[in-house]
ZASENU-920914 format. One record per atom (N, C-alpha, C): y, x, z; residue number from 1; residue in one letter; atom name. Coordinates in Angstrom, 1 decimal. Each point is the difference from the previous one (the first is absolute). Layout:
<recs>
- north|east|up|pos|code|site
- Y|X|Z|NUM|a|CA
...
</recs>
This chain:
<recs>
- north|east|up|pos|code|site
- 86.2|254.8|-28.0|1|x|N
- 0.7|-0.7|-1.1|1|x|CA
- -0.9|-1.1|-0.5|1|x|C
- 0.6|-0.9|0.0|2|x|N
- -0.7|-1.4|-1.4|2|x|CA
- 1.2|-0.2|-1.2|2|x|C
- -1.1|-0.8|-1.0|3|x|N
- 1.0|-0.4|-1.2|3|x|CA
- 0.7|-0.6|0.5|3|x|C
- 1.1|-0.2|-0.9|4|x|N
- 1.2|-1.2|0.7|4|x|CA
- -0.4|-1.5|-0.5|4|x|C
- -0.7|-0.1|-0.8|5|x|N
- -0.6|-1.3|0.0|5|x|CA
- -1.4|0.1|0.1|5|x|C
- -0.8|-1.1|0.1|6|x|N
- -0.9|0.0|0.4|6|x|CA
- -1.2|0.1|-1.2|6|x|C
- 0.9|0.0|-1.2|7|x|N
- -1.0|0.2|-1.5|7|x|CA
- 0.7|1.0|-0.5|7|x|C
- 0.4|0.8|0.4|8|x|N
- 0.9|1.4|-0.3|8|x|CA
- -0.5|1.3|0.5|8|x|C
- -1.2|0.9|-0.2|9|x|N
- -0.6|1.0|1.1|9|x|CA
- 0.8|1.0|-0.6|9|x|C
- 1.3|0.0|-1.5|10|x|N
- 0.4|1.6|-0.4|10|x|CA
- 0.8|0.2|0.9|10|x|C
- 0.8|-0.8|0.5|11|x|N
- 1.4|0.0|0.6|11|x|CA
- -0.2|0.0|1.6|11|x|C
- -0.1|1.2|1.1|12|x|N
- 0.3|-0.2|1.3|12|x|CA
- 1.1|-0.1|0.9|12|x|C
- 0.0|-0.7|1.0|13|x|N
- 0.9|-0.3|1.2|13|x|CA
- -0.5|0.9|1.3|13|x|C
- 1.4|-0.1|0.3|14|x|N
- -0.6|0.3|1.7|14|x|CA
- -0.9|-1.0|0.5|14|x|C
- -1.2|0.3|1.2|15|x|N
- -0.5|-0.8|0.7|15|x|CA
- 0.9|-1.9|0.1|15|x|C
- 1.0|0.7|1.3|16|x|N
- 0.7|-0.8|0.6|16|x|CA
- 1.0|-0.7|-1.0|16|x|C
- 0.5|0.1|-1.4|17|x|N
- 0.2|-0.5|-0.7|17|x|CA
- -0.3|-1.2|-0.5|17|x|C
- -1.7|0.1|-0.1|18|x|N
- -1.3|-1.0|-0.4|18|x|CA
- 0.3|-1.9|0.2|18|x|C
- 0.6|0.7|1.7|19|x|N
- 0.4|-1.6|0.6|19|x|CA
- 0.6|-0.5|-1.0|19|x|C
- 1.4|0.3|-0.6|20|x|N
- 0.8|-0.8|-0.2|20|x|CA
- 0.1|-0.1|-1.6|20|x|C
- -1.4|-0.2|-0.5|21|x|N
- 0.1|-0.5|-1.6|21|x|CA
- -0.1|-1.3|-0.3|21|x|C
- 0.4|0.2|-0.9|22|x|N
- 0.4|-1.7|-0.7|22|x|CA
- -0.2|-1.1|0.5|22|x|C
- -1.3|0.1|-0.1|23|x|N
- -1.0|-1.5|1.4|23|x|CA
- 0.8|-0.3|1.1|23|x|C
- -0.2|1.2|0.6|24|x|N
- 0.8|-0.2|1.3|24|x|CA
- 1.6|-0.4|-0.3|24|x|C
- 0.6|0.6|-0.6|25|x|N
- 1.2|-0.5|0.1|25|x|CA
- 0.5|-1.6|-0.5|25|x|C
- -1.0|0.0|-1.0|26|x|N
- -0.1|-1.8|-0.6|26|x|CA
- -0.2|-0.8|1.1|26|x|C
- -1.1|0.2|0.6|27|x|N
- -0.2|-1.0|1.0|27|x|CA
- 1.1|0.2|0.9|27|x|C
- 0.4|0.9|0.6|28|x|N
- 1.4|-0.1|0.8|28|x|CA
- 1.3|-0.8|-0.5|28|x|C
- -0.1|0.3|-1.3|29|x|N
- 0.9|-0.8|-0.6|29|x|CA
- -0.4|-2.0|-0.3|29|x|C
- -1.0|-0.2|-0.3|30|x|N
- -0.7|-1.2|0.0|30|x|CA
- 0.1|-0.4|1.5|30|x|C
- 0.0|0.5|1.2|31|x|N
- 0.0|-0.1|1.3|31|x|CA
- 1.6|-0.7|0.8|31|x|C
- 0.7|1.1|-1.0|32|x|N
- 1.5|0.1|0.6|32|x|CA
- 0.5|-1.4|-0.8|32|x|C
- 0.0|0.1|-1.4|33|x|N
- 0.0|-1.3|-0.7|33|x|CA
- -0.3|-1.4|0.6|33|x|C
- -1.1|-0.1|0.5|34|x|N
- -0.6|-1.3|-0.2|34|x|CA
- 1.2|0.0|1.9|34|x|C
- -0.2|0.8|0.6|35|x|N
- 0.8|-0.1|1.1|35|x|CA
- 1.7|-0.6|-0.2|35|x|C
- 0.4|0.3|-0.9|36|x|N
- 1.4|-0.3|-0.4|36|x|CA
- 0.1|-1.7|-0.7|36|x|C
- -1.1|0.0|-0.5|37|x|N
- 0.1|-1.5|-0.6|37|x|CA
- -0.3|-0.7|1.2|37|x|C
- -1.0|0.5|0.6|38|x|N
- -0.3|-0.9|1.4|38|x|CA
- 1.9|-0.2|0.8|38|x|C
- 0.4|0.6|0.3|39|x|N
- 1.1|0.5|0.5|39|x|CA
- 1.0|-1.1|-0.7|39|x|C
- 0.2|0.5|-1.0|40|x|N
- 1.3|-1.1|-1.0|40|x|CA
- -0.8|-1.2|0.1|40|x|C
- -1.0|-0.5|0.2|41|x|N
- -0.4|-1.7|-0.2|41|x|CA
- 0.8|-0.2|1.3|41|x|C
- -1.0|0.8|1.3|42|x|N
- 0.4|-0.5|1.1|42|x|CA
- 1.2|-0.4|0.6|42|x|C
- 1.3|1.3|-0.6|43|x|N
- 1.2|-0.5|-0.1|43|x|CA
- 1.1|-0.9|-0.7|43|x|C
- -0.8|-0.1|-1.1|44|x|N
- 0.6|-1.5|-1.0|44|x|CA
- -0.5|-1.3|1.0|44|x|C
- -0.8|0.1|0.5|45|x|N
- -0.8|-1.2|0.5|45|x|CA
- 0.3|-0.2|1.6|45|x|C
- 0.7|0.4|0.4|46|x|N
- 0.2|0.1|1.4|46|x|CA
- 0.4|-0.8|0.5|46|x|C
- 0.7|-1.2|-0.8|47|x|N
- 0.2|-1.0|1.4|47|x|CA
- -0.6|-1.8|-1.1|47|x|C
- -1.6|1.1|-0.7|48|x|N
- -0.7|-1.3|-0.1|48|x|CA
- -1.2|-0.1|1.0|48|x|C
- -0.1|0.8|0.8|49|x|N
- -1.1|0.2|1.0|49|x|CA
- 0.5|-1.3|1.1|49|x|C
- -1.1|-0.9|0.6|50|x|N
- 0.0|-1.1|0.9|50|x|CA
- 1.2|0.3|1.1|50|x|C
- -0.1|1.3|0.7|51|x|N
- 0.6|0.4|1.1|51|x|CA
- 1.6|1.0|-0.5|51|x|C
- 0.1|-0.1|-1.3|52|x|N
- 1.0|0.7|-0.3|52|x|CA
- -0.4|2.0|0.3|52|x|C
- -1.5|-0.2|-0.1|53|x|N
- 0.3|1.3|0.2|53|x|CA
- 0.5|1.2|-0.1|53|x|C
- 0.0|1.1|1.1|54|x|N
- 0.7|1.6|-0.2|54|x|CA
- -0.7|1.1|-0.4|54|x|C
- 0.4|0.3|-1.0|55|x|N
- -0.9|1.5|-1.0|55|x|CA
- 0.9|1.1|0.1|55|x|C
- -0.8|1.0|0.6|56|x|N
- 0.4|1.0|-0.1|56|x|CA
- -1.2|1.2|-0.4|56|x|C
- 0.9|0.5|-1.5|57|x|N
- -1.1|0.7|-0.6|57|x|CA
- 0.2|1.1|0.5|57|x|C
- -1.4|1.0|-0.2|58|x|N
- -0.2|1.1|0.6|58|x|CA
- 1.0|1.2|-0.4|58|x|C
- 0.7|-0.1|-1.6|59|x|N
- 0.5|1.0|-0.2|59|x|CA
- 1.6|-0.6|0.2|59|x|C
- 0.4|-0.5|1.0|60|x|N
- 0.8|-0.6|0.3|60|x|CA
- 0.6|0.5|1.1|60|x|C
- 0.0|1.4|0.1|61|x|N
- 0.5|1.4|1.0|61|x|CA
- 1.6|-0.3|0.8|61|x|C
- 0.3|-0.3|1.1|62|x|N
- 1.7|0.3|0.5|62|x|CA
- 0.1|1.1|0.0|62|x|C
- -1.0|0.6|0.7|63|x|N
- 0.4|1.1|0.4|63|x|CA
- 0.1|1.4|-0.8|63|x|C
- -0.4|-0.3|-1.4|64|x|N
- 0.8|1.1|-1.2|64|x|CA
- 0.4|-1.1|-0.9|64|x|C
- 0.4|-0.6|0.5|65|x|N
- 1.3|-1.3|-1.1|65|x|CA
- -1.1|-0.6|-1.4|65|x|C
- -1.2|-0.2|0.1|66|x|N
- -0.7|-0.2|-1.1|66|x|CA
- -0.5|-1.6|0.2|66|x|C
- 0.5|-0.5|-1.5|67|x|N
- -0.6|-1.2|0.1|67|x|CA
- -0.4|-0.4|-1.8|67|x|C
- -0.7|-0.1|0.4|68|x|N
- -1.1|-0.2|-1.4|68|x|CA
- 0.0|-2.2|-0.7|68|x|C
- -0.2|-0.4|1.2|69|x|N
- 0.5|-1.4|-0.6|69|x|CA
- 1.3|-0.2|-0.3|69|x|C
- 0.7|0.8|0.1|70|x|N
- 1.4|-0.5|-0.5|70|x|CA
- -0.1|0.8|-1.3|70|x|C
- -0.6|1.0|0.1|71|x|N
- 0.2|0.3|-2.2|71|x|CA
- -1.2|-0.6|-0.4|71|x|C
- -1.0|-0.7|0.5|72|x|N
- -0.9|-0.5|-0.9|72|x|CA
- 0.7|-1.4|-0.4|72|x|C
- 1.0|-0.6|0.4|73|x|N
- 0.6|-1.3|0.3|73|x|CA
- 1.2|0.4|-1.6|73|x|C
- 0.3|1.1|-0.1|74|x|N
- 1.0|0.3|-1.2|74|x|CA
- -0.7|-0.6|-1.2|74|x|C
- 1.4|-0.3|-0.5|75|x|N
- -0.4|-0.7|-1.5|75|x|CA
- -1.1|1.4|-1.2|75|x|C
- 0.1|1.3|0.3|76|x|N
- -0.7|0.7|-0.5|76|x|CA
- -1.1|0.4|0.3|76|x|C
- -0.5|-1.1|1.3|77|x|N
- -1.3|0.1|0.5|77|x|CA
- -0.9|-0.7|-1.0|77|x|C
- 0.4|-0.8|-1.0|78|x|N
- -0.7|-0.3|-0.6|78|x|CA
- 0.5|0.4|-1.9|78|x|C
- -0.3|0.9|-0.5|79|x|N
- 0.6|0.8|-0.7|79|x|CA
- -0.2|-0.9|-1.6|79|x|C
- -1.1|-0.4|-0.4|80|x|N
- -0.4|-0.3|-1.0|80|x|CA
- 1.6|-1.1|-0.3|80|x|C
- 0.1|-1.3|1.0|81|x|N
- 1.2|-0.6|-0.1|81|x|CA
- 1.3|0.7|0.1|81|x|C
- 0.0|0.4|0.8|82|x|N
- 1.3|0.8|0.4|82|x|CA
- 0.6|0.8|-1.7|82|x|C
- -1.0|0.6|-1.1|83|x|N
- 0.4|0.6|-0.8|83|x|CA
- -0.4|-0.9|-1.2|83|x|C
- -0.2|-1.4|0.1|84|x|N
- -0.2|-1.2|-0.7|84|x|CA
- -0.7|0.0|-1.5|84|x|C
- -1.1|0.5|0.9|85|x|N
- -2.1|0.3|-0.5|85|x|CA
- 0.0|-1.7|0.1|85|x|C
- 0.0|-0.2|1.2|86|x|N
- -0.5|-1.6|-0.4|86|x|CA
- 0.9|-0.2|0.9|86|x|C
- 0.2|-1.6|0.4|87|x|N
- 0.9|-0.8|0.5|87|x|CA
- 0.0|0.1|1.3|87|x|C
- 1.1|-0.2|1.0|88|x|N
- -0.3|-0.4|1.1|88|x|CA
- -0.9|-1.1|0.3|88|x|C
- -1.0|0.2|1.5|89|x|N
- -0.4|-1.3|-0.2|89|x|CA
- -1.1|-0.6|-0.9|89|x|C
- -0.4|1.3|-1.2|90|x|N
- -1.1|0.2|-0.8|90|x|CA
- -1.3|0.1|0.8|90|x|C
- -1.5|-0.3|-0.1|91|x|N
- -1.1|0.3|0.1|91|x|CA
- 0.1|1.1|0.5|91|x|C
- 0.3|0.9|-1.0|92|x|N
- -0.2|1.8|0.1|92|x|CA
- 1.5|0.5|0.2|92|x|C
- 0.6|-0.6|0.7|93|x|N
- 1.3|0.4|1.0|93|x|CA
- -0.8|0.5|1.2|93|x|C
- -0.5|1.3|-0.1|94|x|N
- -0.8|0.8|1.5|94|x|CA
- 0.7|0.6|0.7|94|x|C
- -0.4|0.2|1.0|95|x|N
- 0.8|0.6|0.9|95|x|CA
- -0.8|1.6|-0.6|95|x|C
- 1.5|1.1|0.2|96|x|N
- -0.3|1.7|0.0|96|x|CA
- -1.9|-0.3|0.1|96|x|C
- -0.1|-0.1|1.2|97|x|N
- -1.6|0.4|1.0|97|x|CA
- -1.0|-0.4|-1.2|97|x|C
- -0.3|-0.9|-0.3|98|x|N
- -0.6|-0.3|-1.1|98|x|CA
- -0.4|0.5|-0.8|98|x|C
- 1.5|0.7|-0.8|99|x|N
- 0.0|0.6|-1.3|99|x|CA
- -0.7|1.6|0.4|99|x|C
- 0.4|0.1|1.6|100|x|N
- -0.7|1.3|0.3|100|x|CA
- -1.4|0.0|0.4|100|x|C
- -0.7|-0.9|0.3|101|x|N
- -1.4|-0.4|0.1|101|x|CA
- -0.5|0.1|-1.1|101|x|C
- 0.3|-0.4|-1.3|102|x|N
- -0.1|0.1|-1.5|102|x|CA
- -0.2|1.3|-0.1|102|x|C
- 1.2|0.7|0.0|103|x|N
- -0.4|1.5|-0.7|103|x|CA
- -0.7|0.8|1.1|103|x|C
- 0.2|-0.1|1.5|104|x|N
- -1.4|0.6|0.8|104|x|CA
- -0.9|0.2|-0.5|104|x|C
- -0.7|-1.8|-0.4|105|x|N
- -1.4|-0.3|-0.5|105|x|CA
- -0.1|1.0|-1.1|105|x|C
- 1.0|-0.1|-1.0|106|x|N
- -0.3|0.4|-1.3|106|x|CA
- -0.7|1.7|0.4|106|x|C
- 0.9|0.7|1.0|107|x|N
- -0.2|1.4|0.3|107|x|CA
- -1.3|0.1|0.5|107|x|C
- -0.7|-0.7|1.1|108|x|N
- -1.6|-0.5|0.1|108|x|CA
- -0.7|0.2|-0.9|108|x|C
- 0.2|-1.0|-0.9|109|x|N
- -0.9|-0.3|-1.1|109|x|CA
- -0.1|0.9|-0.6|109|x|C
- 0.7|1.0|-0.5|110|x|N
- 0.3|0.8|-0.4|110|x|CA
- -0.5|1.2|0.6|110|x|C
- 0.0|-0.1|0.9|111|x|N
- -0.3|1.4|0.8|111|x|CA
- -1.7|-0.3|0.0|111|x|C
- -0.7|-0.9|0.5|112|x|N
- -1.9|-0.1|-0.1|112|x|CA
- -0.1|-0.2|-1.5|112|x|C
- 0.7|-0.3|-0.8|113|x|N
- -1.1|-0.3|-1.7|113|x|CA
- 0.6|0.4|-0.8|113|x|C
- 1.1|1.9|0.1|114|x|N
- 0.5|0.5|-0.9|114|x|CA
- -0.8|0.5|-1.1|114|x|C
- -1.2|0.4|0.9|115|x|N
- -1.0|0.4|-1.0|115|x|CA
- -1.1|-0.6|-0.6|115|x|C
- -0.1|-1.5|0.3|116|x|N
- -0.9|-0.6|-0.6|116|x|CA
- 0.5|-0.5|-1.4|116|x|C
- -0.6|-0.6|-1.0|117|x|N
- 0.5|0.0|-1.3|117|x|CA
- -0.3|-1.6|0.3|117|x|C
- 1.3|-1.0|-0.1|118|x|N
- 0.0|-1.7|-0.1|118|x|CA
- 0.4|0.0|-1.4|118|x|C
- 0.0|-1.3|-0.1|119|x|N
- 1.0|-0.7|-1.0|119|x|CA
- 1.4|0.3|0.4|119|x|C
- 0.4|-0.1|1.2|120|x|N
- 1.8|0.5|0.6|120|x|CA
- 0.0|1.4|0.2|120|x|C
- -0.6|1.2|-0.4|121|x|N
- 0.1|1.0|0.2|121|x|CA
- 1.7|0.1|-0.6|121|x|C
- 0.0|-0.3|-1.0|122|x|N
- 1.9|0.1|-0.5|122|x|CA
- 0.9|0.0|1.2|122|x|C
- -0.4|-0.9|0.9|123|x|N
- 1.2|-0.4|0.9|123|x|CA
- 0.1|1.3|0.6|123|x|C
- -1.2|0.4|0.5|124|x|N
- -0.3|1.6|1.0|124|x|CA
- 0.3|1.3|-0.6|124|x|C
- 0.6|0.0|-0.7|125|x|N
- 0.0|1.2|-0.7|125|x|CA
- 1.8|1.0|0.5|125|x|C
- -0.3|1.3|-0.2|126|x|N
- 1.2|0.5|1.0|126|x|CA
- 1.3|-0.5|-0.6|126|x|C
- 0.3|-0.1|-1.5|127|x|N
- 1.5|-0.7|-0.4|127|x|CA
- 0.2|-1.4|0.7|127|x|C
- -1.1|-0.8|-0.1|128|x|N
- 0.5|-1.3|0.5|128|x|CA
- 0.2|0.1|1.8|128|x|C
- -0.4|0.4|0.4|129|x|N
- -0.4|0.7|1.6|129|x|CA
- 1.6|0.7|0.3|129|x|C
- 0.3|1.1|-0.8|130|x|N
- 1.1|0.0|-0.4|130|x|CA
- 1.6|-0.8|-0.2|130|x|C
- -0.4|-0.9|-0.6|131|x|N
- 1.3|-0.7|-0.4|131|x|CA
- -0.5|-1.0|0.9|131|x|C
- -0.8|-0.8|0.7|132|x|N
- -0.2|-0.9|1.4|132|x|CA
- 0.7|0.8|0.8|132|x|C
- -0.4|1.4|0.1|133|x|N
- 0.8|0.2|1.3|133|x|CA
- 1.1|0.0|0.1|133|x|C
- 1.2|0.7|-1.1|134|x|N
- 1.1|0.0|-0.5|134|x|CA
- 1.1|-1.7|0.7|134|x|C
- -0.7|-0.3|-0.5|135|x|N
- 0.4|-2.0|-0.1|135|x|CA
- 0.0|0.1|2.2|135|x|C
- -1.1|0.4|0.5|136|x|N
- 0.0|0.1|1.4|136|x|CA
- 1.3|0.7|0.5|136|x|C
- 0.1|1.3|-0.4|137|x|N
- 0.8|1.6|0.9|137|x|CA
- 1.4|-1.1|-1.0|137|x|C
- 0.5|-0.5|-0.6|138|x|N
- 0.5|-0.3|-1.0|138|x|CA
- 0.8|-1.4|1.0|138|x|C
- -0.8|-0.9|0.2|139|x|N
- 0.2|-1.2|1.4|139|x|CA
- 0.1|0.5|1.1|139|x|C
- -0.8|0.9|0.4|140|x|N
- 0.4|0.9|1.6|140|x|CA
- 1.6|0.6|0.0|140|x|C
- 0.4|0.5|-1.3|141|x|N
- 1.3|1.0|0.3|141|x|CA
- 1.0|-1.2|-0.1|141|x|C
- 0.3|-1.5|-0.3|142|x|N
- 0.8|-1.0|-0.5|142|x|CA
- 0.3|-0.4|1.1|142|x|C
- -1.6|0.0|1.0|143|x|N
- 0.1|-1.2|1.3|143|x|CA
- 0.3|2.0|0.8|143|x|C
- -0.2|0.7|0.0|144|x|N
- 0.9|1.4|0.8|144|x|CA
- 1.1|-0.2|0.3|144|x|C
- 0.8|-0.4|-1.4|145|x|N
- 1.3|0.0|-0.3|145|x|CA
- 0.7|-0.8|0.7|145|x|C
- -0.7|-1.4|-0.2|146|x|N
- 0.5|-1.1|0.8|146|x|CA
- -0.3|0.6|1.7|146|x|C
- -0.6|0.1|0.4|147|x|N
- -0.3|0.4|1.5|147|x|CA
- 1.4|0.7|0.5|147|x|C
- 0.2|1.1|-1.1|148|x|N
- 1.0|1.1|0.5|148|x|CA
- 1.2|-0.9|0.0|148|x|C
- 0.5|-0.7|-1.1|149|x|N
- 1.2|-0.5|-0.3|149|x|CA
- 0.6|-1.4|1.4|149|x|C
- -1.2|-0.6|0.5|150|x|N
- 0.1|-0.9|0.8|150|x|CA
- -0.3|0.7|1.4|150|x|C
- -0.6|1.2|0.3|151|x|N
- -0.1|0.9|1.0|151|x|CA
- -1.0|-0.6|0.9|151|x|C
- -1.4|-0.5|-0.6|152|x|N
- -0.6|-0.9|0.8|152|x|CA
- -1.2|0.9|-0.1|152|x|C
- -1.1|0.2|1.3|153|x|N
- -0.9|1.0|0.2|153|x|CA
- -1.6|-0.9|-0.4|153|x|C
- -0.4|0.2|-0.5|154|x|N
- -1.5|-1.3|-0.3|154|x|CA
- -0.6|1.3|0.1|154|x|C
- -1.1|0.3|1.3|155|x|N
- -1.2|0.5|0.0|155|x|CA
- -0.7|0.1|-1.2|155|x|C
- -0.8|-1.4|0.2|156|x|N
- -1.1|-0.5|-1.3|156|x|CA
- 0.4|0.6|-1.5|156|x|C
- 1.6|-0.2|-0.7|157|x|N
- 0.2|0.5|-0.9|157|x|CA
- 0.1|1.2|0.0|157|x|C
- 0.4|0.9|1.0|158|x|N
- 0.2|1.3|-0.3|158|x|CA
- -1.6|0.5|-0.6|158|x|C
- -0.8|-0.4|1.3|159|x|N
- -1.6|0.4|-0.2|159|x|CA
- -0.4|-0.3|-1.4|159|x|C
- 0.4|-1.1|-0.5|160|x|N
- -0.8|0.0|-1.1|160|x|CA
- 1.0|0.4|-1.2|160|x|C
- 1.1|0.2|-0.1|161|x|N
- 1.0|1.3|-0.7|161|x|CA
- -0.9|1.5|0.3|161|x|C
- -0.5|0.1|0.6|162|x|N
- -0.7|1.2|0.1|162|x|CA
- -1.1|0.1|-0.5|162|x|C
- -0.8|-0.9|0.0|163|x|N
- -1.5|-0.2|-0.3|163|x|CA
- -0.2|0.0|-2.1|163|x|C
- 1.9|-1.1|-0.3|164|x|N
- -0.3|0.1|-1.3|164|x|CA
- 0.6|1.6|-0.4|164|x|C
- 0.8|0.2|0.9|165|x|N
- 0.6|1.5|-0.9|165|x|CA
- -1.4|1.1|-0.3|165|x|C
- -1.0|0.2|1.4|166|x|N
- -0.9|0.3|-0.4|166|x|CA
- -0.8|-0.1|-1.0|166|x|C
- -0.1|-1.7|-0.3|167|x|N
- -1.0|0.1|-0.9|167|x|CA
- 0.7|0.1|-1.6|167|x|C
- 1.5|0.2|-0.1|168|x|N
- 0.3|-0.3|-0.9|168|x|CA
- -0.4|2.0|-0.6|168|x|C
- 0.8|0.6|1.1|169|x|N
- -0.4|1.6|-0.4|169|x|CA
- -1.9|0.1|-0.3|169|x|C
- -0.5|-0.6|0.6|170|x|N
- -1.2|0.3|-0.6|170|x|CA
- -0.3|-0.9|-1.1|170|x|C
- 0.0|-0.9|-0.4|171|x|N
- 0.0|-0.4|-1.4|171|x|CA
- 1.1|0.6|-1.2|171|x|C
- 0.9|0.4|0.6|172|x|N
- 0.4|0.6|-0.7|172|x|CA
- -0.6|1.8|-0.7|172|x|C
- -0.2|0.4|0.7|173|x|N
- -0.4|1.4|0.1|173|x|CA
- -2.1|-0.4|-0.9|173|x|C
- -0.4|-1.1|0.7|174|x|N
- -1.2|-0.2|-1.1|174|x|CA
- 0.3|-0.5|-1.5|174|x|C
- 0.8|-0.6|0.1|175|x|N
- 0.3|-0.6|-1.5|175|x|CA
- 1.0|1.5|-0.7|175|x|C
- 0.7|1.0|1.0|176|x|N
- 0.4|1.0|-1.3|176|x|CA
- -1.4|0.7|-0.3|176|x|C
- -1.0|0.5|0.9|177|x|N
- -0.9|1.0|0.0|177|x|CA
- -0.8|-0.9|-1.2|177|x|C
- -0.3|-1.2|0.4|178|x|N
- -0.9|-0.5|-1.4|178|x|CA
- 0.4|0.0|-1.2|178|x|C
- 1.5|0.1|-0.1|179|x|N
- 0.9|0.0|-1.1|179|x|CA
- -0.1|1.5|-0.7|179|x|C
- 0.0|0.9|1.0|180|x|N
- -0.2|1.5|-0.1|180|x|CA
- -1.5|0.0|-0.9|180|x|C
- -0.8|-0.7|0.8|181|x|N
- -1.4|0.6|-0.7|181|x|CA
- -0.2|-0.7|-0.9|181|x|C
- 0.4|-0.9|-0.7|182|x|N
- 0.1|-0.7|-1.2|182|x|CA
- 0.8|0.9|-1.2|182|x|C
- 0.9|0.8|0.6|183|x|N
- 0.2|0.3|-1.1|183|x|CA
- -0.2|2.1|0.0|183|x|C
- -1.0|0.1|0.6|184|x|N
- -0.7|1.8|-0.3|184|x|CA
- -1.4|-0.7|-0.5|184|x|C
</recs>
């Protein structure tokens, strides 16, 4: 058995468990991310390449009907506009991948200097950890919906629907226990 975090020795896990904490899953997610924005440029941009080039992205499957550039290409791939945060066509009109590089990082950062005491220690704390992830599992289940409703398979999104539902149950479950111990 180890803690489940890495500054947590009350609380044990199975061994084989160990792998798949926070860290790990952030970076997977920061991985899958930056892979998707790579992906949506490549496809917006496809016939500015000299030769007219042909992209074919990886998660771009026939053979289980999966194609990930055509939902990164939806108007909800880019969410902030789509629910008119800022304008089309804005600065910070990002694509999904972005916004999910953002809160990866944040889970990172979070995960090496929970326990150090900064000036941002506020941001790291389990409510706000909490209601970040909420806003994630929150955007995962909208762009779910959309998937189901249009019946389109995106690898990349499922994986990282998975990665925030995880991290949302475990922020969640730390921000009730700290809530618990705040108030015995």
């Amino acid at each position: 058995y180890l803690p489940t975090s890495h500054n947590d020795s009350s609380t044990t896990q199975p061994r084989a468990m160990s792998v798949f904490n926070n860290a790990f899953l952030a970076l997977i997610g920061v991985v899958l991310s930056a892979y998707s924005v790579y992906v949506e440029h490549k496809t917006e941009h496809l016939d500015d390449g000299p030769d007219g080039e042909d992209f074919q992205a990886l998660c771009d499957i026939k053979a289980i009907g999966a194609s990930c550039s055509a939902v990164f290409s939806l108007p909800e791939g880019k969410m902030l506009s789509f629910f008119g945060i800022v304008p089309e066509g804005h600065a910070l009109d990002i694509p999904n991948g972005v916004l999910g590089m953002l809160f990866y990082s944040y889970i990172l950062i979070r995960y090496f200097t929970s326990k150090q005491y900064t000036g941002l220690s506020t941001l790291f704390t389990p409510t706000v950890n909490m209601l970040i992830s909420s806003l994630a599992i929150a955007s995962s289940v909208f762009l779910l919906r959309k998937l189901y409703i249009i019946q389109e398979l995106c690898v990349v999104c499922l994986s990282t629907h998975i990665i925030n539902t995880t991290l949302w149950i475990r922020a969640t479950r730390e921000g009730l226990d700290s809530s618990h111990m705040k108030t015995q």
